[in-house]
N, C-alpha and C positions, 0 to 999 in steps of 0.2 A: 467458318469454313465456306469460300465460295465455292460455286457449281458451273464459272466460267467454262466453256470448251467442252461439257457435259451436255450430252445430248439422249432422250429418250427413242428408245426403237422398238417397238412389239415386248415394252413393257419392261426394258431393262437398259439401262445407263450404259451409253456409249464414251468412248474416253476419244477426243478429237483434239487432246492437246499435243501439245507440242511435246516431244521426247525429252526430259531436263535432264542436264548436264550435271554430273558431281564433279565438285571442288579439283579435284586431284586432275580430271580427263580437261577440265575448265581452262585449267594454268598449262598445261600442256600445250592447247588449242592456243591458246594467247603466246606463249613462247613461240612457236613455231611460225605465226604471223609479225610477232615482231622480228624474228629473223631474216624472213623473207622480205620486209622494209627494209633491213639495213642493208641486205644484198640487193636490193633494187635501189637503193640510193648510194650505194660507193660504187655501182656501175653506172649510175648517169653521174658522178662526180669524174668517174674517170672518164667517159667521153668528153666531156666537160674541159676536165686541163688536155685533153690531145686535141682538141680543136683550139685551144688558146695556144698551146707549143706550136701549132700549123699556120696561127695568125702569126706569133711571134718571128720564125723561121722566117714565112713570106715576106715581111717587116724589112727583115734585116738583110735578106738578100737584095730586097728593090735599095735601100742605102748602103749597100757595096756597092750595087751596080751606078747608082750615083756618083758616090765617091770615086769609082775609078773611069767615071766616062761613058761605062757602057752604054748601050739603047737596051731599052729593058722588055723583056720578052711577054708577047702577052699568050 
């Protein structure tokens, strides 16, 4: 048994660790962060294709405006 985190004080053993976690509260904590990744990652995927839809658009209006002659607006 170590006595890491255990400290003496006017004669009587101070407890300086850290609060542990039981199993049950553990997998809760860890669900609740991996959730929180996936909603932060399908919202920078979705900023992600509306700036590629807003390159594509811009694309495709500058070759109409080709195609039909125009001068293209800057």
């Amino acid at each position: 048994m170590g006595f890491e985190g255990l400290d003496m004080e006017r004669g009587q053993m101070v407890n300086d660790r850290p609060q542990s976690e039981m199993g049950i509260v553990k997998a809760a904590r860890l669900r609740r962060e991996l959730k929180s990744s996936r909603n932060i990652r399908d919202i920078a995927a979705g900023i992600e294709l509306a700036e590629q839809e807003k390159e594509m658009r811009m694309a495709a209006q500058v070759d109409m405006n080709f195609l039909l002659g125009n001068k293209i607006k800057k």
